[in-house]
N, C-alpha and C positions, 0 to 999 in steps of 0.2 A: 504494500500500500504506500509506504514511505518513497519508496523507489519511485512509483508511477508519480505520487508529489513531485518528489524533486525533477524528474524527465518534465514534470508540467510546465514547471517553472523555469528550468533550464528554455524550453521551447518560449514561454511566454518573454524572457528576457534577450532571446533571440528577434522576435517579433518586433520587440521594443525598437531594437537597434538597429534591424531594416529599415521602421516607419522610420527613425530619424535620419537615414542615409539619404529614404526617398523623399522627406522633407527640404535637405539638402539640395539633393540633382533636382525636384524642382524649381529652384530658385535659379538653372539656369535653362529651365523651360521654357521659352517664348511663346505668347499668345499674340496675333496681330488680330485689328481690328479695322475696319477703317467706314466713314460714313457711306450712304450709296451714291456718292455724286464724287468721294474722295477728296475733301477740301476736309476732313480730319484724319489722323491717322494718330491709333493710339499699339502700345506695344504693351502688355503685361508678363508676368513671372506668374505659370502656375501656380505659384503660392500668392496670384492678385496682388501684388504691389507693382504696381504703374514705375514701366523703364522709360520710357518715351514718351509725347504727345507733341504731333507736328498736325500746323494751324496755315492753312493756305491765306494769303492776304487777305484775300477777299472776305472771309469771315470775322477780321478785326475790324470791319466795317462795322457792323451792326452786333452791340455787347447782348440782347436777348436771342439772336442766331446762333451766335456762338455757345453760348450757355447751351442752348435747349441740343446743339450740338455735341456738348460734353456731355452731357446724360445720356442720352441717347447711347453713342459710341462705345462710353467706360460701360454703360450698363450691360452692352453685348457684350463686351469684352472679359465685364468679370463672369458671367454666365458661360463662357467659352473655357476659362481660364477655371471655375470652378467646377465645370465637366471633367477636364481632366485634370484634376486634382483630386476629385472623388473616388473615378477611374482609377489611377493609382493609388492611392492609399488604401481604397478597395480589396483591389489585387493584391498588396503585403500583406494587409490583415486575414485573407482568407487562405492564404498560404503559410501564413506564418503561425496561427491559432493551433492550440493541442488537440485533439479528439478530449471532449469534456461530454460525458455522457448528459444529455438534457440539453447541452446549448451547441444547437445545430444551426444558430440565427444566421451563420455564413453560408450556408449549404444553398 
């Protein structure tokens, strides 16, 4: 019994240190985005924190274009960027998890 504990644990602490590797290499995962006409373009890091945002002239014309521009953009962008984010970290936890009779919530 003690034995399959500590294998539990040993797996769980393996798990641990995958998510934080793929924590890691997402941070140099690129997300682009960009408006549909391409007068913004933004760049995120699967882990959503904004690398980039390039602003064509024309949209420093007008400050509520712009804005309603940024929403728009970041909001795909972090919705792209939180796919696969999920995606991977998904995938380490359901690989990395021990066989725990009753918790099959990865299956």
């Amino acid at each position: 019994m003690f034995g399959d504990l500590m294998g539990m644990m040993g797996k769980l602490k393996e798990a641990q240190q995958k998510m934080e590797e793929t924590k890691k290499r997402l941070d140099t995962v690129l997300v682009d985005e960009q408006s549909s006409d391409g007068l913004l373009k933004v760049t995120l890091t699967a882990n959503r924190k904004i690398k980039s945002i390039t602003v064509a002239d024309e949209l420093l014309q007008d400050k509520e274009q712009l804005e309603d521009y940024l929403v728009l953009t970041l909001n795909k962008a972090i919705e792209k960027a939180t796919s696969v984010h999920e995606a991977e970290m998904g995938a380490v936890a359901k690989d990395g998890m021990p066989d725990i009779p009753g918790l099959d919530m990865f299956k």
